[in-house]
C-alpha positions as CSV (number, residue, x, y, z in Angstrom):
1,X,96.3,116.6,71.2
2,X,92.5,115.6,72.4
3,X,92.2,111.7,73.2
4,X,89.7,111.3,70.5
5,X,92.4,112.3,67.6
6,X,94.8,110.2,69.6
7,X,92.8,106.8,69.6
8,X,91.6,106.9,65.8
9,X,95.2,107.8,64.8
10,X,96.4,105.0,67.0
11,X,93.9,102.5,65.3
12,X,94.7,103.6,61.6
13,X,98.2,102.5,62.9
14,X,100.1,105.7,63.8
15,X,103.4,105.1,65.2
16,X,103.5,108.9,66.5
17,X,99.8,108.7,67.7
18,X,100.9,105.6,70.0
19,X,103.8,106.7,71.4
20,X,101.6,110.3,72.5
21,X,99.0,108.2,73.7
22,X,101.6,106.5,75.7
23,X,103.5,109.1,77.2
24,X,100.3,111.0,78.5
25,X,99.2,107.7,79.9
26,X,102.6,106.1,81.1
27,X,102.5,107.3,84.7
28,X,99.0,106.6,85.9
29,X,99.3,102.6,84.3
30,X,102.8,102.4,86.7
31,X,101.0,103.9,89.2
32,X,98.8,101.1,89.1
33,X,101.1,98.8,89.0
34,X,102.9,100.2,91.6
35,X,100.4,100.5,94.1
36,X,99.5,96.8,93.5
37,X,103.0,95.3,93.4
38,X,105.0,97.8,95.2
39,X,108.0,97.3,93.5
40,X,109.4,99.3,91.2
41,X,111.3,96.8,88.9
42,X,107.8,95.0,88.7
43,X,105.8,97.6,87.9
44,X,107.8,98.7,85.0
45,X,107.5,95.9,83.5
46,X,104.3,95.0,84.3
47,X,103.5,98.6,82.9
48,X,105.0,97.3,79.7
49,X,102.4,94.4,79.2
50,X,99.4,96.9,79.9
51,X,100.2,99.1,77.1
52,X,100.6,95.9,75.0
53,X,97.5,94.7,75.6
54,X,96.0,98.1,75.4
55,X,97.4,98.4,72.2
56,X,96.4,94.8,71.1
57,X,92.7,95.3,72.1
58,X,92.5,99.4,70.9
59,X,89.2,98.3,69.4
60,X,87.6,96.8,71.8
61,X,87.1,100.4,72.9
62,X,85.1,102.5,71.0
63,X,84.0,105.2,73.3
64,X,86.4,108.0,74.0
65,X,84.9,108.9,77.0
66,X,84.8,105.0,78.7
67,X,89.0,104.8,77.3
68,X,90.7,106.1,80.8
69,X,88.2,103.5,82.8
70,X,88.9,100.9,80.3
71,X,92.3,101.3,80.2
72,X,92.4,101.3,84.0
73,X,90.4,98.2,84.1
74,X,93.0,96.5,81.7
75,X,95.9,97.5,83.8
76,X,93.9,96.8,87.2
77,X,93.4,93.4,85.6
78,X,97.1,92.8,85.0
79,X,98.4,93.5,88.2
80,X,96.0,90.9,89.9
81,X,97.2,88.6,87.3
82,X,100.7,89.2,88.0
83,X,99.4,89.0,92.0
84,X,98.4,85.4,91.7
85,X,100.6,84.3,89.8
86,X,103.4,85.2,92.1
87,X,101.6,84.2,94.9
88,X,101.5,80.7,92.9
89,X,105.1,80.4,93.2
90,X,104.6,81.3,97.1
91,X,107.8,83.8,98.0
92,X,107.7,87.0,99.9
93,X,108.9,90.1,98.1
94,X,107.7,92.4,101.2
95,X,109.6,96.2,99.8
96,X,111.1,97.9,102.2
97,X,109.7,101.7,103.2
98,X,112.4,103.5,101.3
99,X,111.6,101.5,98.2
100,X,108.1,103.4,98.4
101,X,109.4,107.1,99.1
102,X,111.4,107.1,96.6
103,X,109.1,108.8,94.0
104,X,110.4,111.4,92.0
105,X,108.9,114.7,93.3
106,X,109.7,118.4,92.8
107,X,109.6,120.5,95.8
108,X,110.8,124.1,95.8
109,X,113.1,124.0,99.5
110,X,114.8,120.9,101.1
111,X,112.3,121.8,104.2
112,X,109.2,121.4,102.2
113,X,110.4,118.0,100.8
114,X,111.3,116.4,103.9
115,X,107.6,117.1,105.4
116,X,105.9,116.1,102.4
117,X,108.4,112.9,101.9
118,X,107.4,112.3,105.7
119,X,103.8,113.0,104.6
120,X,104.1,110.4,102.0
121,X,105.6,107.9,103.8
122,X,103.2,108.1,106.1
123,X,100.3,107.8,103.5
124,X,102.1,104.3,101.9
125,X,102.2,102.8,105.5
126,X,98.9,103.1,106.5
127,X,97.5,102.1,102.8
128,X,99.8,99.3,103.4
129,X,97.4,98.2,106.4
130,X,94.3,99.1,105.2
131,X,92.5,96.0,103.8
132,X,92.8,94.5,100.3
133,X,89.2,96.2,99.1
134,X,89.8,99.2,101.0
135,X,93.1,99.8,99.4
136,X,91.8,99.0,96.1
137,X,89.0,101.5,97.1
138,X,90.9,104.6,97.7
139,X,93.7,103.9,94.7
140,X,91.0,104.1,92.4
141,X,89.0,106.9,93.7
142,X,91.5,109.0,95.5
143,X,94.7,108.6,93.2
144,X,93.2,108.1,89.9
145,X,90.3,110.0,90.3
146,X,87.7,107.5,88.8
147,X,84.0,108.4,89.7
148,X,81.8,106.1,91.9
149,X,79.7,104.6,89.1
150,X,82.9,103.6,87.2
151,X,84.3,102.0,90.4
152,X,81.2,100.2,90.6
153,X,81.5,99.1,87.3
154,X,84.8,98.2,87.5
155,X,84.1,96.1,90.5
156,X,81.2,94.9,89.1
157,X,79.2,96.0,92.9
158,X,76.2,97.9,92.9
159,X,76.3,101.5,93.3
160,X,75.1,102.1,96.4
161,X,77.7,99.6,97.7
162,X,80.9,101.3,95.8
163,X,79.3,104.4,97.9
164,X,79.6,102.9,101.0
165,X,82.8,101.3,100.9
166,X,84.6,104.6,99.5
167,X,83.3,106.1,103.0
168,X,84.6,103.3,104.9
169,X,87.8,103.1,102.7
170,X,88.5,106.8,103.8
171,X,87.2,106.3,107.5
172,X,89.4,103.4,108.0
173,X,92.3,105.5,106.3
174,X,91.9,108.4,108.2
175,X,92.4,106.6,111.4
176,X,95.3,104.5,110.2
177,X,97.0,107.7,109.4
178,X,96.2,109.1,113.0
179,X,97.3,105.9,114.4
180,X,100.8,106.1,112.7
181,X,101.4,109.6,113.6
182,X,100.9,109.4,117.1
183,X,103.6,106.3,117.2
């Protein structure tokens, strides 16, 4: 069902319409949440509020098109909230590296999954290491595929500067990944 239909079904109060909109969405907002708390547990829940306030602010949005950045802004939002505020009650909750690999993922052989899971693994480590912007960087152009000028916007940076730190953002990433493999 197109996005369009979606949203003006969910704003006349669909109950259907939501729960489609939902379920083609539910992965990338946990992704998000994910990537920023890296815990599971967290990020479902955390995944949970996002669609709330998604749903609580529906109008807010009134351009089809601008929904996926908007929605990723809301969620991007709500996992720096959740950030500080757990960093406000000052415990470490560092996950450990199996924690992160264990993404559901189907892979045809038992060969093909053990590269790609040590592929994977490899990835999450050295984003781990890159630098707070960086990471941010390359989760939202890389993984959720938003463009430059909606980064920028999201970021509130000029364009030209979104441009430059993407290339530094993969630069830096690039050798992290080198530096981990050689170890």
């Amino acid at each position: 069902m197109d996005i369009a239909v979606i949203l003006m079904r969910c704003r006349n109060g669909d109950p259907l319409a939501w729960e489609a909109l939902v379920r083609q969405y539910q992965s990338r907002i946990y992704g998000i949440a994910f990537h920023y708390l890296a815990n599971a547990e967290d990020a479902r829940d955390l995944a949970q509020e996002i669609f709330v306030r998604v749903y609580q602010n529906l109008g807010a949005c009134t351009d089809v098109d601008a929904f996926l950045p908007w929605m990723i802004r809301i969620a991007r939002n709500a996992a720096i909230d959740h950030l500080r505020r757990r960093k406000a009650r000052a415990h470490d909750r560092r996950v450990a590296l199996d924690q992160v690999a264990d993404l559901a993922d189907q892979r045809p052989s038992p060969e093909e999954a053990s590269m790609a899971g040590s592929r994977k693994r490899l990835i999450h480590r050295a984003l781990q290491e890159l630098s707070e912007l960086n990471r941010e960087i390359i989760l939202l152009k890389e993984i959720h595929g938003l463009q430059l000028d909606e980064i920028a916007s999201l970021l509130d940076i000029p364009l030209g500067t979104a441009k430059s730190r993407s290339n530094r953002a993969r630069i830096e990433l690039a050798r992290k990944v080198m530096a981990l493999s050689s170890e």
